[in-house]
N, C-alpha and C positions, 0 to 999 in steps of 0.2 A: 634201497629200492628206487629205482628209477622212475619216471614221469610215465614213460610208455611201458613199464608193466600193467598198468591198470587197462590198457589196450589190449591186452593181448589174452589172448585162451590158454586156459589151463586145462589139459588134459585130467579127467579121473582116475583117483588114486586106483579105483577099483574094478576092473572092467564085469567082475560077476555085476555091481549095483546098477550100472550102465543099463545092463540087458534083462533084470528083472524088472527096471522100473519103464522101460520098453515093453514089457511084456505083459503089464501088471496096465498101462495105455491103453493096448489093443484090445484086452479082457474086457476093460470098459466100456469102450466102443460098441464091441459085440455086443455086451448086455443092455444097452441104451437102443442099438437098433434094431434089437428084439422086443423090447419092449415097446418100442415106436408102429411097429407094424403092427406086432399085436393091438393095440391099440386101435392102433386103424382099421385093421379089418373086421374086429369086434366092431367098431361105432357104424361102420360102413353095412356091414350085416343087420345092426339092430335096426339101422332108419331105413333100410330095403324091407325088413321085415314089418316094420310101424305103414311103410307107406304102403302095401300089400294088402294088408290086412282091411283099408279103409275100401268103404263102396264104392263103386264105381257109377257116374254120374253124367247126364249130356248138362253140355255147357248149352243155357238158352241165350236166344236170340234177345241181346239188348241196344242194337244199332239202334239211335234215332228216341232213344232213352233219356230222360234225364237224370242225372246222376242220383238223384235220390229215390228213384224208380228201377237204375241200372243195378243201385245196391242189393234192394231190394230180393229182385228177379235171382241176383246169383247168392244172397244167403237164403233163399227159400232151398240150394241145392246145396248149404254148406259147401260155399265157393269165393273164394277172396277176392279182392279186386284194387287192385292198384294204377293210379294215373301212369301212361306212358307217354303223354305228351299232350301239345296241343295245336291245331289247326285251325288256320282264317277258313271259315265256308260259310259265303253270301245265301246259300240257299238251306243252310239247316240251323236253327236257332241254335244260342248260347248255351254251353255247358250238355248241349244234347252228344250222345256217344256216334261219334264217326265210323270206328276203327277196333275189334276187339281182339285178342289172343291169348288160347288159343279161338279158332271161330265157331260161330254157331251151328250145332249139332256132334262134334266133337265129344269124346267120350273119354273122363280124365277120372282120376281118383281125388275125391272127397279132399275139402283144404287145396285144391289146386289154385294158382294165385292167376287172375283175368288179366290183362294190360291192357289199358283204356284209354284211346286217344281221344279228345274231346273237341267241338266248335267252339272256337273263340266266338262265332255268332257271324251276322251278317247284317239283313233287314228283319231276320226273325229271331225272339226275347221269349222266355216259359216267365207266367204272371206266382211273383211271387209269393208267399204266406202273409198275410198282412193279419189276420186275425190274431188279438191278443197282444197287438202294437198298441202302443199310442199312437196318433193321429198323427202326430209330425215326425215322427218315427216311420210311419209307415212311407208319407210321402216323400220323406229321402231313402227310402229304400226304391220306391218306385223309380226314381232319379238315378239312379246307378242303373237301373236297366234300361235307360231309353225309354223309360212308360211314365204315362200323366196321372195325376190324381183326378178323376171327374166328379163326377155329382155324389155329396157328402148330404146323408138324411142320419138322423136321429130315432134313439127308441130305447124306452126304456128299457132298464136290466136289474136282475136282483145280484145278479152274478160278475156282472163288469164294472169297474169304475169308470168315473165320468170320464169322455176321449179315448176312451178304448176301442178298438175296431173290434164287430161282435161278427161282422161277417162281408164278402165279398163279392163282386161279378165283373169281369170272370172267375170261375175258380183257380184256386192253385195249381202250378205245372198245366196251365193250359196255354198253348202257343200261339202267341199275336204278332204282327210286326209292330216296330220299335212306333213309338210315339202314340198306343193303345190306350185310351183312357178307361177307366180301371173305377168304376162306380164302390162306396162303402158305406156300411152301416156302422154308425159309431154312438157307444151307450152314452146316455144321458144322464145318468145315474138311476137311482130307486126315483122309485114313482111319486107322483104329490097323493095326498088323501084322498081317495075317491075313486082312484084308479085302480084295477086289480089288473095285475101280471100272471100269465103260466109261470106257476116255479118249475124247476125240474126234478121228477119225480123220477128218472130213473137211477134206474141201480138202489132203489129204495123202497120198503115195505109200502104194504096199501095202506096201514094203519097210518102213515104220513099223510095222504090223499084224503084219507078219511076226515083227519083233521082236518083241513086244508078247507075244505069242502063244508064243514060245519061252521067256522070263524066266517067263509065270506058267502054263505048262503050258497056255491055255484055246484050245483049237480054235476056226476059223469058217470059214463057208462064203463063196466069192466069187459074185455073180451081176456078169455083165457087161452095158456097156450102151453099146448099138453108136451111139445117137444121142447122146451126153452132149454138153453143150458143153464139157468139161475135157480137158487131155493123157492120153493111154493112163495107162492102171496109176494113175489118182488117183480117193480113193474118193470119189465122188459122193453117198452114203447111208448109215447105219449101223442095222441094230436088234440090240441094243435101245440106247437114245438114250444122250449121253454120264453118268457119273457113276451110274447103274443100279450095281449092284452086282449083277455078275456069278460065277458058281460055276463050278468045271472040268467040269459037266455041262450048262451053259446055252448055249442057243443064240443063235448070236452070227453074223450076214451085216453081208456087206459089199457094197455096188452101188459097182462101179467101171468109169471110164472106159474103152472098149476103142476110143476114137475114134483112126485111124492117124494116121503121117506130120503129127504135131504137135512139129514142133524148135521152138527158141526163135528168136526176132528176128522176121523178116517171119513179118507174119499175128497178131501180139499184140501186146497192149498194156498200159501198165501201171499200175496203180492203187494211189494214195499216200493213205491219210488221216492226219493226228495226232490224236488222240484229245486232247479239252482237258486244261491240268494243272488244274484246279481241280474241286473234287467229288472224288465218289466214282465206282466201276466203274460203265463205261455198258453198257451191252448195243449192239451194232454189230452192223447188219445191211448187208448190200449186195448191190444186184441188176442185174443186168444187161439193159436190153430189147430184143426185137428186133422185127420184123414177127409171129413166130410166139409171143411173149410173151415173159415174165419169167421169167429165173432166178436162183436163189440162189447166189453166189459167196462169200461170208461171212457168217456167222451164230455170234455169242460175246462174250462177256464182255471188257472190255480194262482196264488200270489206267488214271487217268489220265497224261497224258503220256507214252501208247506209242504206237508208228506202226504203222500195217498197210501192207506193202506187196503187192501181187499181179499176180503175170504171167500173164493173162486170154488163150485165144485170142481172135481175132474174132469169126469166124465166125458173123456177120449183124448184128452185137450195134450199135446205132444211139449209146447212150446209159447211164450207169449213175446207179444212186440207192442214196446215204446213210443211213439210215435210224439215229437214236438214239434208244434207250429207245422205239420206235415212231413215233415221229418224224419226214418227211421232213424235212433239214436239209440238204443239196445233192443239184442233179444238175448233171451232165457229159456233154457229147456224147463221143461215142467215138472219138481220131484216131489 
């Protein structure tokens, strides 16, 4: 054998095996781009079908929003939202929505995704969450938005560690130009001997109060309240607010539950968050909505890596939301 036979083509001993295994090719071909279409036109049917099937819904107006306001706004309509860029604008503060798509009043199916162009900022900043910071936490947070830390007072708390921010003015997402001094209250710790604190009695039986009320001599008054969404006998409201420093002459109410025939099991349900372990105390809000609105079922202070858990009636409640540091950060249908 020669060097250049291995160059060269050998024709097939057999010309039938030639044109079966041609033919035995093509057979496959067809059966693969049958099954390809197929394919396709089933997935293609079923997500026309899925997205059909969802409500159809107006997209609201969230220009001039802050992003945790814009969120907001579009899951109250199970409506997504996605950044689509961003813009220098001297006249509408930072992180406020410029630009939305589709626009306002537009009428889309349920799950539709927003595209949100936002203000890089200008002379105008939204005042950010400081409660539940540390103190020096807070005021470099202030420092990234162009805002100053002003006049720091003290007050005791049963509920905050010492340097904690228990509250603010202005409040959160309210819009200043840059260089806004930004007043806080920050806890001092528990109190010396002698001094009495309001505890916070809500979301909690009156037989707590009761107590409360015997140990440090100071009277209150109950007003009842026959539409509450809570179990009988749970205080709904308190004045004056928690951590007030209170006197045995001050006046002290309590708005409680007087809603009947609320046992436990059927008809409630139950509500688990873990607060993160990393940071410092969040501020944890939680609300509940129904047809006839929103209400507050926890509102306070938590370490991190504590749990909140809560046995909620029904009682119309569709849906519940999350809220940290001001924050929505989940919601929950209600089952």
């Amino acid at each position: 054998m020669e060097f250049k036979d291995f160059f060269v083509a050998r024709p097939p001993e057999d010309g039938k095996e030639r044109l079966l295994s041609v033919g035995f090719a093509f057979r496959m071909v067809g059966v693969g781009l049958t099954l390809f279409l197929l394919t396709y036109f089933l997935f293609s049917w079923t997500m026309e079908t899925v997205i059909h099937n969802r409500k159809e819904v107006i997209v609201p107006d969230i220009s001039g929003k802050s992003a945790s306001n814009a969120l907001q706004s579009l899951s109250e309509n199970n409506l997504a939202m996605k950044i689509g860029g961003y813009e220098f604008n001297d006249s509408v503060p930072i992180g406020t929505v410029l630009r939305q798509v589709p626009s306002s009043g537009a009428t889309v199916r349920e799950g539709k995704i927003v595209k949100v162009v936002f203000s890089q900022g200008g002379e105008s900043v939204f005042i950010p969450t400081l409660i539940g910071l540390p103190l020096r936490n807070a005021e470099l947070l202030l420092r990234q938005r162009s805002l100053l830390l002003g006049e720091v007072t003290e007050s005791y708390s049963l509920k905050a560690d010492r340097g904690m921010v228990l509250s603010q003015d202005p409040k959160p997402d309210t819009s200043v130009t840059k260089n806004t001094m930004v007043q806080a209250v920050v806890s001092a710790g528990a109190p010396p001997a002698g001094i009495i604190i309001m505890p916070d009695f809500r979301q909690k039986k009156t037989e707590d109060a009761y107590q409360w009320s015997a140990e440090t001599k100071i009277n209150f008054d109950v007003v009842e309240d026959g539409s509450s969404f809570f179990p009988s006998g749970t205080v709904v409201d308190q004045s004056p607010v928690p951590d007030t420093v209170v006197y045995p002459d001050s006046k002290v109410k309590l708005t409680v539950s007087a809603k009947k025939g609320r046992g436990s099991g059927a008809g409630e349900f139950h509500v688990h968050y873990d607060v993160t372990q990393k940071g410092s105390k969040r501020h944890i809000r939680i609300v509940a909505l129904s047809h006839s609105g929103e209400r507050e079922i926890f509102n306070g202070l938590r370490d991190p890596g504590s749990v909140i858990d809560l046995t909620v009636p029904l009682t119309g409640a569709e849906k519940i939301r999350i809220f940290v540091n001001g924050i929505l950060v989940e919601e929950r249908p209600v089952k």
